[in-house]
KOLDO-795037 format. One record per residue (C-alpha): residue number from 0; x, y, z. Coordinates in steps of 0.25 Angstrom, whole numbers, plus 5000, padded with zeros to 4 digits. Example, Ala and Ser with C-alpha at 12.3 -4.5 7.8 and 13.67 -1.06 7.14 Angstrom:
BEGIN
r kero 0&X 5049&Y 4982&Z 5031
r kero 1&X 5055&Y 4996&Z 5029
# end
This chain:
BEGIN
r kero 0&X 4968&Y 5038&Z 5011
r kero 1&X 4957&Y 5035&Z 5019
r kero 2&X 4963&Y 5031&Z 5033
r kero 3&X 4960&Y 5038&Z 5044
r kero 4&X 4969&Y 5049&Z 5049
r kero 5&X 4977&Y 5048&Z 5064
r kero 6&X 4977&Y 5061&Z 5072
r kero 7&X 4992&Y 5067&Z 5074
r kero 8&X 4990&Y 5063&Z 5087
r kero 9&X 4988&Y 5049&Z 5085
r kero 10&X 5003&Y 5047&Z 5080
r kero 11&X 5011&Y 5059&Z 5086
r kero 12&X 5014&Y 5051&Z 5099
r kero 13&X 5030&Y 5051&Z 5097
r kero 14&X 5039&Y 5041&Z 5103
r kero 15&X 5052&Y 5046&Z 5110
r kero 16&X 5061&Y 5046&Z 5100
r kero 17&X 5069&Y 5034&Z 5104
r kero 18&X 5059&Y 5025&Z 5109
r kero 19&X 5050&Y 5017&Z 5100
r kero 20&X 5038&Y 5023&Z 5098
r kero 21&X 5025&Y 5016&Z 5106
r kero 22&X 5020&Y 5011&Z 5093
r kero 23&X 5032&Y 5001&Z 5091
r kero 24&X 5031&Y 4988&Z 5100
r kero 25&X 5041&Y 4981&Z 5108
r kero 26&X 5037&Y 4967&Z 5102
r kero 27&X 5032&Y 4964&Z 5090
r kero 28&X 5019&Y 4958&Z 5088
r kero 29&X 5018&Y 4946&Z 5077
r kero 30&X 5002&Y 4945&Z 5077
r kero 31&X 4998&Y 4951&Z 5064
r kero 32&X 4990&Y 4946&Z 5056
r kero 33&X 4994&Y 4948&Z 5039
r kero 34&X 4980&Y 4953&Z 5035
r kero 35&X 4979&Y 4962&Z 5044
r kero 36&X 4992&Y 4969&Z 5041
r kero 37&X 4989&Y 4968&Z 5026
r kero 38&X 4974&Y 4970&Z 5029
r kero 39&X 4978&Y 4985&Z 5035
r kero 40&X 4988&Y 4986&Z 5023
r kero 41&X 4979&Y 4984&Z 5013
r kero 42&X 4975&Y 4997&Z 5016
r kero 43&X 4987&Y 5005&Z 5009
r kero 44&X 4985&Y 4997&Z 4998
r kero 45&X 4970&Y 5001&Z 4998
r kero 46&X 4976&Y 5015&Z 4997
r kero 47&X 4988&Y 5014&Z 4987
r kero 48&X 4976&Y 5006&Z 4977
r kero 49&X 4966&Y 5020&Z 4980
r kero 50&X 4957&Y 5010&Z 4987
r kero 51&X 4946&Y 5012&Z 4997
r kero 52&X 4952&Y 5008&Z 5010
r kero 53&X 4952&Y 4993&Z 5014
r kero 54&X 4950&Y 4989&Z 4997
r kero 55&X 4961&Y 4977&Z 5000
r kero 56&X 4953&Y 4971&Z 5012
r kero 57&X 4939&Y 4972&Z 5006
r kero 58&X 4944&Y 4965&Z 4992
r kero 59&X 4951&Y 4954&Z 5002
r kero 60&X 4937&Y 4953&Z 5007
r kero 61&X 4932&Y 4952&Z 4997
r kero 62&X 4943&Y 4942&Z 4991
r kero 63&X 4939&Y 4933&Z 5004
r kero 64&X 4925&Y 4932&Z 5001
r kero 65&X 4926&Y 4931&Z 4987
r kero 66&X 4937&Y 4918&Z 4991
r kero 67&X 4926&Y 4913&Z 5001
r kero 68&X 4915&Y 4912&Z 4991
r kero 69&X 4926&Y 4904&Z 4982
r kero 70&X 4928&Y 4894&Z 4994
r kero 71&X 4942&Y 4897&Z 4994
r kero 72&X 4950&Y 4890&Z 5007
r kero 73&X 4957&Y 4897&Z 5017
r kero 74&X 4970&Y 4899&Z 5012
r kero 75&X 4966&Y 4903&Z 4998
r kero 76&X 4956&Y 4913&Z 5004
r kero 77&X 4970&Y 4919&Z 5012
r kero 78&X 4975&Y 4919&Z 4998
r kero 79&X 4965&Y 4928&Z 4991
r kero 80&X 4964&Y 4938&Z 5005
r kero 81&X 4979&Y 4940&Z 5005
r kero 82&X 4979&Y 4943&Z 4989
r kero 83&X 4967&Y 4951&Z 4987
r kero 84&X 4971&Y 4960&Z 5001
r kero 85&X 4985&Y 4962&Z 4993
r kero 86&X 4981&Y 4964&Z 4979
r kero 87&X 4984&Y 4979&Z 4979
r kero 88&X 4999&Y 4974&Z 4985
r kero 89&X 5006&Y 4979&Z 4974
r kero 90&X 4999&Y 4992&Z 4972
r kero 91&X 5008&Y 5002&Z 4976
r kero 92&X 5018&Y 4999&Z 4963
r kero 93&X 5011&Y 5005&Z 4952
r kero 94&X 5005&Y 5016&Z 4959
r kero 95&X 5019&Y 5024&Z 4952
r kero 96&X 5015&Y 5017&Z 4938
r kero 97&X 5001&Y 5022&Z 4938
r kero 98&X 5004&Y 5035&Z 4943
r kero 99&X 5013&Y 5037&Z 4931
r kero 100&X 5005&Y 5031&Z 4920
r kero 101&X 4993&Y 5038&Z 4923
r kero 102&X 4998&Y 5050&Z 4930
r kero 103&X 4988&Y 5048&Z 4941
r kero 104&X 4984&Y 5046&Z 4955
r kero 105&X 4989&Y 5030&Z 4956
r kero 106&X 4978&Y 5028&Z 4967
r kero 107&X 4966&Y 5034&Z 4961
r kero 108&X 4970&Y 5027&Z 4948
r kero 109&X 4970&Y 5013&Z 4954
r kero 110&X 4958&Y 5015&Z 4965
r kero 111&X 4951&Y 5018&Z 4950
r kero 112&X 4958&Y 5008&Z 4942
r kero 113&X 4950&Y 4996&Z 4950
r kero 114&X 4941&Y 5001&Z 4946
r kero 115&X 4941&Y 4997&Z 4929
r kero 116&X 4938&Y 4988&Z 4922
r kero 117&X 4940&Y 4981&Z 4906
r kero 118&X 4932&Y 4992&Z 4899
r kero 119&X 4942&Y 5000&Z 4889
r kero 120&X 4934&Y 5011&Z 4891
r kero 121&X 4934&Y 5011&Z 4908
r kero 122&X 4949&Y 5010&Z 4908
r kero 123&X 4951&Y 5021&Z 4898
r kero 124&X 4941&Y 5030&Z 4905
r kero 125&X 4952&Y 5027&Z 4917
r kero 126&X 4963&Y 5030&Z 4910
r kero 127&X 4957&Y 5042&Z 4906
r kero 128&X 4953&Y 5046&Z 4920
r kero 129&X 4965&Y 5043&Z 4928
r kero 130&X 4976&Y 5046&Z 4920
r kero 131&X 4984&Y 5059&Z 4920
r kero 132&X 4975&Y 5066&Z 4928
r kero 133&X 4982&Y 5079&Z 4935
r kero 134&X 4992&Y 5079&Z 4923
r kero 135&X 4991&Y 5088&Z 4910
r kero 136&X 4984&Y 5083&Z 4898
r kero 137&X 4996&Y 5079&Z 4890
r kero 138&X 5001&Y 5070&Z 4902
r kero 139&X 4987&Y 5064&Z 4903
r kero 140&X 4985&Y 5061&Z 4889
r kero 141&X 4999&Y 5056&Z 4888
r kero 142&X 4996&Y 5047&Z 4902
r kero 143&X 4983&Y 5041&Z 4896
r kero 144&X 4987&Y 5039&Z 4881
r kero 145&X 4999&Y 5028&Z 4888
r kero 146&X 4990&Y 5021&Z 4896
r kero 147&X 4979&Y 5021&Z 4886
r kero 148&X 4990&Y 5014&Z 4876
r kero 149&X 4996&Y 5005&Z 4886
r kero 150&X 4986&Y 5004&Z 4896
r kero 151&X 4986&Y 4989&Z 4896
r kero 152&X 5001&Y 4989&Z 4898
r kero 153&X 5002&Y 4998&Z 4909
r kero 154&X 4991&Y 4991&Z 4916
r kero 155&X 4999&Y 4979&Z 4916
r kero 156&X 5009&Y 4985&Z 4920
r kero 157&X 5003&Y 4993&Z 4933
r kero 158&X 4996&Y 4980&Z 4936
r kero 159&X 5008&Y 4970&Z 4935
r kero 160&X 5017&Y 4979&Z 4945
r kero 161&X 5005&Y 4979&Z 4955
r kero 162&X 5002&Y 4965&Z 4955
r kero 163&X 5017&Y 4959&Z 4954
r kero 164&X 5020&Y 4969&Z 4965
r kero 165&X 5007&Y 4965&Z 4973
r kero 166&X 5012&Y 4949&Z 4972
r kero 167&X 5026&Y 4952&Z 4978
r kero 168&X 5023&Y 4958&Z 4988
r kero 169&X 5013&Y 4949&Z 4993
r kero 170&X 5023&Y 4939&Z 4992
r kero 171&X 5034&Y 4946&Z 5000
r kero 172&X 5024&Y 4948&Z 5013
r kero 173&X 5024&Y 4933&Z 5011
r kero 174&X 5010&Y 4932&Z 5004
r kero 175&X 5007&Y 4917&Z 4995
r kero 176&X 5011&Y 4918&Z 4979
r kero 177&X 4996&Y 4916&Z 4980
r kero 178&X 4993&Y 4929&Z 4986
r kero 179&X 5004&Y 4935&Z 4976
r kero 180&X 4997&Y 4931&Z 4965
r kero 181&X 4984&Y 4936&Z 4968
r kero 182&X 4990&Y 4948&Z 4969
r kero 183&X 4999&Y 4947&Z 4956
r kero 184&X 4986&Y 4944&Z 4950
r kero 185&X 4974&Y 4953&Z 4954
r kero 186&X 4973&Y 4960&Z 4942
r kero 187&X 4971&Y 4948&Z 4931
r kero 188&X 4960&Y 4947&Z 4926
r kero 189&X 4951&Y 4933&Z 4924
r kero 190&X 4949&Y 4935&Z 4908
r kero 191&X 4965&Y 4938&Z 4909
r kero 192&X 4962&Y 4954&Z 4905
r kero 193&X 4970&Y 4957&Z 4918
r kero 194&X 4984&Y 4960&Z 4922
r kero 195&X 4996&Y 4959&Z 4923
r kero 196&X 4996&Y 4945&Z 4916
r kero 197&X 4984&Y 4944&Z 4909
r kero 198&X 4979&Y 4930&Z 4919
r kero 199&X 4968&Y 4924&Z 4916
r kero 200&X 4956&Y 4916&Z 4924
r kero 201&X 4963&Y 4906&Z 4935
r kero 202&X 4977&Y 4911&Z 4932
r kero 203&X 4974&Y 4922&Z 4940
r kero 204&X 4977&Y 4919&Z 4954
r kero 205&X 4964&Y 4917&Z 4962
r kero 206&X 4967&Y 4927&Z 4972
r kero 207&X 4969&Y 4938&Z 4961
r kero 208&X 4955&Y 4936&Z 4956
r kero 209&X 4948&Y 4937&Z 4969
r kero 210&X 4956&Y 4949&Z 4971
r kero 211&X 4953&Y 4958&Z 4959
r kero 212&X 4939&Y 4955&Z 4960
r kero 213&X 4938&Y 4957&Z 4975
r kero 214&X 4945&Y 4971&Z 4972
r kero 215&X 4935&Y 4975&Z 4960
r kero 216&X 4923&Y 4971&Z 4971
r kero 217&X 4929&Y 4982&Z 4981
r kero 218&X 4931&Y 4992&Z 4971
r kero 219&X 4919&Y 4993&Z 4966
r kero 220&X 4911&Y 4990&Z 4979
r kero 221&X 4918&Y 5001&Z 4984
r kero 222&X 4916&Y 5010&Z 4972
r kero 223&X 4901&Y 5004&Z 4968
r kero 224&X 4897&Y 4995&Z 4978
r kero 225&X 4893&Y 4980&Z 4979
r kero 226&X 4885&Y 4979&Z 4967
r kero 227&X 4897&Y 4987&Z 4959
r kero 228&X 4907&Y 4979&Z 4963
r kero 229&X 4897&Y 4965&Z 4960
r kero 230&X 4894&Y 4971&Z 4946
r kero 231&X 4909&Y 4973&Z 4943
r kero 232&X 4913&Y 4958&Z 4948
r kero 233&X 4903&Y 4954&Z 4938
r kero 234&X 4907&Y 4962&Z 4928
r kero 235&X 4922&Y 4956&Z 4927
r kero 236&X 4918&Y 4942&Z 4929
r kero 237&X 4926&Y 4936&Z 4919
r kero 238&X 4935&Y 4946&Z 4916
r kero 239&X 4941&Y 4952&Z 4927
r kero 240&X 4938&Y 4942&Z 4938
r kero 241&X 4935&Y 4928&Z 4939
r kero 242&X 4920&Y 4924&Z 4939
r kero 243&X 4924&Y 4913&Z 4948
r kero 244&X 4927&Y 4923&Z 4958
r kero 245&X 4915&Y 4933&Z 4954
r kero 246&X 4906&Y 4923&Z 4958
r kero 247&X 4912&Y 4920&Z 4971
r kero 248&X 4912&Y 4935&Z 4974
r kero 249&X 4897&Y 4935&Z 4967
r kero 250&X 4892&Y 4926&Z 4979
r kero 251&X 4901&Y 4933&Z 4990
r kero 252&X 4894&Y 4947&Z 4985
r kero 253&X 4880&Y 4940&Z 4986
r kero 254&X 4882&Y 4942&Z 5001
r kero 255&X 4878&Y 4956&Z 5007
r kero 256&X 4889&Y 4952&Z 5018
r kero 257&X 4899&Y 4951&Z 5010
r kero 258&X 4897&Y 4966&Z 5006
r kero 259&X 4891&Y 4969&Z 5019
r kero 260&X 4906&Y 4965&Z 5024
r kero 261&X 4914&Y 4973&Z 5011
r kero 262&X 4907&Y 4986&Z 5016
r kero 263&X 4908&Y 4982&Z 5031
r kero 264&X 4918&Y 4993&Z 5038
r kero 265&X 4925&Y 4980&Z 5044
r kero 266&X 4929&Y 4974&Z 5033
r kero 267&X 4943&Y 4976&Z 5036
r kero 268&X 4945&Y 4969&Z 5048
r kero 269&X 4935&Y 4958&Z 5043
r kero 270&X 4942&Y 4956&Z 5032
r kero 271&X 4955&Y 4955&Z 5041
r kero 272&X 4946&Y 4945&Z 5049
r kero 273&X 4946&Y 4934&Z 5036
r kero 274&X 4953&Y 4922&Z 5037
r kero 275&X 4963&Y 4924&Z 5028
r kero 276&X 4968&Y 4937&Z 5034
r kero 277&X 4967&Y 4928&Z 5048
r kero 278&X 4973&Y 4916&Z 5045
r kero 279&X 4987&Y 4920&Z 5038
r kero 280&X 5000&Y 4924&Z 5045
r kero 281&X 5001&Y 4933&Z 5055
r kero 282&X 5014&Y 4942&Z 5053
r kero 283&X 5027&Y 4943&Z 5062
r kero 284&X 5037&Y 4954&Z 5059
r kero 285&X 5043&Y 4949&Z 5049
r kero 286&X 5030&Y 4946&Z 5042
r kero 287&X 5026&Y 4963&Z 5046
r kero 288&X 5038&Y 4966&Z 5040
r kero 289&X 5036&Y 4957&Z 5026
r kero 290&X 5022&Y 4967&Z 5024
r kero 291&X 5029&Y 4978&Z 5028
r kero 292&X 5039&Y 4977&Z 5019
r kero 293&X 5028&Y 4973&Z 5009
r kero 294&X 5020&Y 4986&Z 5011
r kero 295&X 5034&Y 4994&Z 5009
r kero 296&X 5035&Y 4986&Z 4995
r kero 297&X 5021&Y 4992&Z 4993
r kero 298&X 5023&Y 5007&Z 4997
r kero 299&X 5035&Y 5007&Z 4991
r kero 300&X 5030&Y 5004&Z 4977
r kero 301&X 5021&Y 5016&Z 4976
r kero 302&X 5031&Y 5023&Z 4972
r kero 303&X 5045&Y 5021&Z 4963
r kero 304&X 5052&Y 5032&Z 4972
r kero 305&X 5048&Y 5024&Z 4983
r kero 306&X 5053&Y 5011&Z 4980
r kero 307&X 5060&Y 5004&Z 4994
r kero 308&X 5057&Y 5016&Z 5001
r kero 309&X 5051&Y 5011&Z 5013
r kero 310&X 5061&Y 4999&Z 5014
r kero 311&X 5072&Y 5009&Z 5013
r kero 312&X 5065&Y 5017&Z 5023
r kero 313&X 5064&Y 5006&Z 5033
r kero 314&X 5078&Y 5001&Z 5032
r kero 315&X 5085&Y 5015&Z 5035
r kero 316&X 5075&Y 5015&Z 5045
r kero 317&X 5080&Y 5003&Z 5052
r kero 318&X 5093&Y 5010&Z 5051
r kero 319&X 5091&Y 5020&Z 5059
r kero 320&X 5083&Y 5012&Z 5066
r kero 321&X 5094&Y 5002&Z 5070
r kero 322&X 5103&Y 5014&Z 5072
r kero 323&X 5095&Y 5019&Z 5083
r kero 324&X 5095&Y 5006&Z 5090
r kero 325&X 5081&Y 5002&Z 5088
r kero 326&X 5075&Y 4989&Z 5093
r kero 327&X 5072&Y 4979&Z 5082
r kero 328&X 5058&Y 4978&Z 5083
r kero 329&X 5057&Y 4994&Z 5081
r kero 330&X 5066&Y 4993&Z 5070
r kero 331&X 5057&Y 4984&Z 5063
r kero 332&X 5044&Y 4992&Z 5066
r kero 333&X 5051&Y 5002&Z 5061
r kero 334&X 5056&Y 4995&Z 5048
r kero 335&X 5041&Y 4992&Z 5046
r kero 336&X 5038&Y 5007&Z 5047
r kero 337&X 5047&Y 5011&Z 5037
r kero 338&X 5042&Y 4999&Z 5029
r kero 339&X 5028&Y 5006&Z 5029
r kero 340&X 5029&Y 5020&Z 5032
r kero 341&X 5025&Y 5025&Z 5018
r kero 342&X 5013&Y 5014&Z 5016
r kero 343&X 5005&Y 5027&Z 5016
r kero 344&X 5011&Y 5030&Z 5002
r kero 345&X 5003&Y 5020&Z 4996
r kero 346&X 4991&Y 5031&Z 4997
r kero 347&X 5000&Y 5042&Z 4989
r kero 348&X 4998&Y 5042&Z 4974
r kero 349&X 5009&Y 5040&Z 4965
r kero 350&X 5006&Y 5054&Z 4960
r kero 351&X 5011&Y 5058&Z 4973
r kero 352&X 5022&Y 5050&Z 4976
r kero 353&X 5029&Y 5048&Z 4964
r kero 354&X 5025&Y 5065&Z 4960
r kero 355&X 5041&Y 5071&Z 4955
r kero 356&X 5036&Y 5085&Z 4960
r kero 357&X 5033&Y 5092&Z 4973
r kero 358&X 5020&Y 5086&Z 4978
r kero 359&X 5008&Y 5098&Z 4978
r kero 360&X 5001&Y 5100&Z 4991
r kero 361&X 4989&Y 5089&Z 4990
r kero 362&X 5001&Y 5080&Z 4987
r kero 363&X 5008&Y 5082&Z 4998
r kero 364&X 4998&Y 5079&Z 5007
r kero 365&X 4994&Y 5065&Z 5000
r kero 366&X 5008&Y 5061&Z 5000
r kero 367&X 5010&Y 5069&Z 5015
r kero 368&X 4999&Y 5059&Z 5019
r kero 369&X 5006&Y 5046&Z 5016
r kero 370&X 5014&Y 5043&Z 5031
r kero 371&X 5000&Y 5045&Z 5038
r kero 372&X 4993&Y 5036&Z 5029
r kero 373&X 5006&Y 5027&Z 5032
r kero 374&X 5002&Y 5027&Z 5047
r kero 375&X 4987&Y 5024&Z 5045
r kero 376&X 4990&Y 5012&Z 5035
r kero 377&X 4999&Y 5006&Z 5048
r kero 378&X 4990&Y 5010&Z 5058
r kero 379&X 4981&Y 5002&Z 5053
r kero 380&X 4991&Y 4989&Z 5055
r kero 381&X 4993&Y 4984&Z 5068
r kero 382&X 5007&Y 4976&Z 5065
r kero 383&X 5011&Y 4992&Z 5059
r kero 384&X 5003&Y 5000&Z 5067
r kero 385&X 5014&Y 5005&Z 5074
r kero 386&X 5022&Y 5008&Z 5065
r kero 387&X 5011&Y 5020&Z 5059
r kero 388&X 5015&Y 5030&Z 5067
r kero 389&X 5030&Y 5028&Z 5065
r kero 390&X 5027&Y 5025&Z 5049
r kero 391&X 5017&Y 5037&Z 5048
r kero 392&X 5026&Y 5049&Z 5055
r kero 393&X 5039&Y 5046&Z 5044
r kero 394&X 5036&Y 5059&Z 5037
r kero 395&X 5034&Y 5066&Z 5052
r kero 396&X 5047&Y 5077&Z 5055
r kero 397&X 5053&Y 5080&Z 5068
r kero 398&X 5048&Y 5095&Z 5066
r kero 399&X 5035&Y 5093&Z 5064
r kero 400&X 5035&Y 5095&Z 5048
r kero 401&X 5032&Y 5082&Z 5046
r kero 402&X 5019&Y 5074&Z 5041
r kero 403&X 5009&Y 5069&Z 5043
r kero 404&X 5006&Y 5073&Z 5056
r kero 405&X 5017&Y 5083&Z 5059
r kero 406&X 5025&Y 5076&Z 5072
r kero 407&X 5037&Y 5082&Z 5078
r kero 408&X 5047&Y 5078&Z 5087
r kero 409&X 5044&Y 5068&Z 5096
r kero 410&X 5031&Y 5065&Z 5089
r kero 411&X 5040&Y 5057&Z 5080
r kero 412&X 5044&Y 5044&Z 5083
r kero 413&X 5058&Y 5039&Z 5082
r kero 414&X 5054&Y 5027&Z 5073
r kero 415&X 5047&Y 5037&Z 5064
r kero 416&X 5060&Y 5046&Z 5063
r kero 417&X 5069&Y 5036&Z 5060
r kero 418&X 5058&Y 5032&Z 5047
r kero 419&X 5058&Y 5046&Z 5045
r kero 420&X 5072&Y 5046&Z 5042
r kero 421&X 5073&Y 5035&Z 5035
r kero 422&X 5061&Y 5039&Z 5025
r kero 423&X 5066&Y 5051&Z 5021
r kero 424&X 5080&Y 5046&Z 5020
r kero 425&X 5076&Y 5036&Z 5009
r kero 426&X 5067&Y 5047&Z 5004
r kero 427&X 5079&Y 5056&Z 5002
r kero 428&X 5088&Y 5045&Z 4997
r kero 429&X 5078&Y 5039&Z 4986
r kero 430&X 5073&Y 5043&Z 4973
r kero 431&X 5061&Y 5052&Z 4973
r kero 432&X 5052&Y 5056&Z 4962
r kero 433&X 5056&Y 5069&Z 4963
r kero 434&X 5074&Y 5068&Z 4966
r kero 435&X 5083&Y 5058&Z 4967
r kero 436&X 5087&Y 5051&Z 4980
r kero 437&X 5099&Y 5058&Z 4987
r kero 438&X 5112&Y 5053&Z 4992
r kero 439&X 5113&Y 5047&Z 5005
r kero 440&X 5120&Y 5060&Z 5011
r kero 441&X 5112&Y 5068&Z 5005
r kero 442&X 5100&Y 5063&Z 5012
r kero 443&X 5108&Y 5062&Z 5024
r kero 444&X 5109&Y 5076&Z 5025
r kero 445&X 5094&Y 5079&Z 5022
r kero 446&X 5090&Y 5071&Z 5035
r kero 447&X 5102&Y 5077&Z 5044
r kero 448&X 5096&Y 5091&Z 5040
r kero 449&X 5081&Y 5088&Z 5043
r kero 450&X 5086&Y 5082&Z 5059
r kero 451&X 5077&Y 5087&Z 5069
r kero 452&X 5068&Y 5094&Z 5059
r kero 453&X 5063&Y 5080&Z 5052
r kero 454&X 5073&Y 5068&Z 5056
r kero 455&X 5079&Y 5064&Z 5069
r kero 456&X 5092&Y 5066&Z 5070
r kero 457&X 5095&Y 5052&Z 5077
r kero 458&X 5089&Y 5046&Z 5064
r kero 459&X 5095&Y 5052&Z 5055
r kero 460&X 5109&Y 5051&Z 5061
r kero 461&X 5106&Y 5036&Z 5063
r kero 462&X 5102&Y 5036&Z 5049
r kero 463&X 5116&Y 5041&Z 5046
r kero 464&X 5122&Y 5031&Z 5053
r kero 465&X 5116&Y 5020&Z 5048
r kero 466&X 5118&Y 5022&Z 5033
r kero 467&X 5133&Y 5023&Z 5035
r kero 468&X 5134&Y 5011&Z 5040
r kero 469&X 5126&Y 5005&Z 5028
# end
């Protein structure tokens, strides 16, 4: 990951262990606007994708000016931002697939993957170059020789969960069936050669077409530079891509400014500054809570072991929560938390989290990494930014043993002991790649042992408390 690292000292300022900590206000505010929050989460999807940082915001710029130079109005413009900065929505769910059919790194293959095109002989050399590796021959040749003879399938297959997982949760933060189905349908192709439904010219939603050409343009200026990814636009007119919509972004990329802008160390916050991203709805708690939920759907799906993790996570943390007597708002700051404390495991290969064995060292510091990455993905959201420093420290113990940092005692929040609690509670109780999830005494018993060392004592007791009374 490519986000810059925090000092120790910049999270370690504990609360008392009974008071909220200064990051969680009084009030809430309800003044944020949707892109931004989506504009700043984008980002983990950058990472889950093996994408050069801010890939989702340069295609939705890219997307606009390509909808402008098509004189589309203002609400269909709103349409194509919203669905080309989601198009990797549904990511995360068959990161586990990939991993297991290619016996490879998930995020190397697709950062690659975005990169081929139709040629028999390109996709073969990638088969050839990104399967198995690591693993013995026998495995390799095994891994290759199924997808070499049902490579058509199994792309369908990868591509349909992505897309129809992209779609629905688009729809349940509130997003248009519009927006939905540019999503669902990014990876159609305009001479019907795509998938997952082999559409064809305009039966593929507008919005899907602008986005898979705006993706191509940013992978390959990224990789090759403008007159790269020009040349590749070219190249698929009429297969891949609408020439319509080539010659739309043909004119747009006749402009110096317009790449002047793409390369621009602003275009974040420019792009952030388009009307689209200015003129739809601003969220309220509820509406925080709808992508925050949303995001859990994400992380969760990139991994089968961690299916509902993170909403299980956050209701026994309102447990405890409401068994300590927390206020409302803090319980629902917290709730949001839980919701996103393992966002930064969207930057973990599935060859890591899914592994049945004891993780090596370099392993274990990839995977070591995730609740830090967690923090720096929520700092960079001013509706979450307080909750980074509660979401970041879950893996932090009361005796200093803990990571990412190392925090003890009071360093540690009481909000970020009561997630602590909850985390490794589901953890213990779930299945895993490598055991079965255990009885709820059984788990019981584990945390009662590790008081004072790693858990609070208060939380795990409230904890107990509450599960009886379920």
């Amino acid at each position: 990951m490519s986000l810059p690292q925090p000092s120790p000292a910049a999270i370690a300022s504990g609360a008392h262990p009974f008071t909220p900590p200064p990051c969680l206000p009084e009030s809430e505010e309800s003044d944020f606007a949707l892109a931004d929050v989506l504009g700043a989460f984008s980002h983990a999807l950058d990472i889950t994708e093996g994408q050069p940082q801010g890939h989702a915001l340069r295609c939705a710029f890219i997307g606009h000016e390509i909808g402008r130079a098509l004189g589309l109005d203002e609400d269909a413009l709103s349409d194509v931002f919203y669905a080309v900065l989601l198009k990797d929505l549904g990511c995360s769910s068959n990161a586990a697939r990939i991993c297991a059919l290619y016996l490879t790194d998930d995020r190397t293959f697709k950062r690659d993957y975005k990169r081929v095109g139709d040629s028999l002989p390109q996709a073969l050399r990638f088969v050839l170059d990104h399967t198995g590796l690591g693993h013995g021959l026998a495995a390799r040749f095994g891994a290759v020789i199924e997808v070499v003879r049902n490579g058509g399938e199994i792309a369908r297959e990868l591509i349909e969960i992505r897309c129809e997982r992209g779609a629905a949760i688009a729809q349940a933060m509130g997003f248009s069936q519009t927006v939905s189905t540019g999503i669902r349908d990014l990876d159609e192709h305009w001479d019907g050669g795509g998938r997952p439904s082999g559409l064809a010219g305009a039966a593929i939603a507008r919005e899907a077409r602008i986005a898979l050409l705006a993706q191509v343009v940013d992978v390959f200026h990224q990789t090759g530079g403008r007159e790269a990814a020009r040349a590749e636009a070219r190249a698929r007119a009429g297969t891949w891509f609408d020439p319509g919509i080539v010659a739309a972004f043909e004119d747009v990329a006749a402009t110096p400014a317009f790449w002047d802008a793409l390369a621009a160390p602003d275009l974040e916050a420019r792009t952030l500054l388009l009307s689209p991203a200015r003129r739809t709805r601003r969220l309220d708690g509820a509406g925080l809570d709808d992508v925050a939920s949303a995001f859990a759907q994400v992380i969760d799906a990139k991994s089968p072991f961690t299916a509902g993790h993170s909403e299980r996570v956050a209701f026994y943390a309102d447990l405890v929560a409401d068994e300590l007597g927390f206020p409302g708002l803090r319980r629902t700051w917290l709730k949001r938390a839980a919701l996103l404390h393992d966002i930064g495991k969207l930057g973990v290969s599935n060859a890591i989290l899914d592994k049945p064995g004891k993780l090596d060292d370099a392993e274990w510091r990839i995977m070591r990494n995730h609740s830090r990455d967690s923090e720096l993905i929520l700092a960079r959201i001013r509706a979450f930014g307080g909750l980074a420093q509660v979401a970041g420290a879950h893996h932090e113990r009361l005796d200093g043993r803990g990571y990412p940092y190392g925090l003890r005692g009071d360093a540690i929040g009481l909000d970020t002991r009561v997630l602590s609690v909850a985390d490794v509670f589901d953890a213990l109780t779930a299945d895993r790649p490598y055991r079965a999830g255990m009885p709820v005494e059984t788990a019981l018993g584990i945390l009662r042992a590790d008081v004072g060392a790693a858990f609070d004592g208060e939380c795990v007791a409230a904890l107990e408390r509450a599960l009886a009374r379920l």
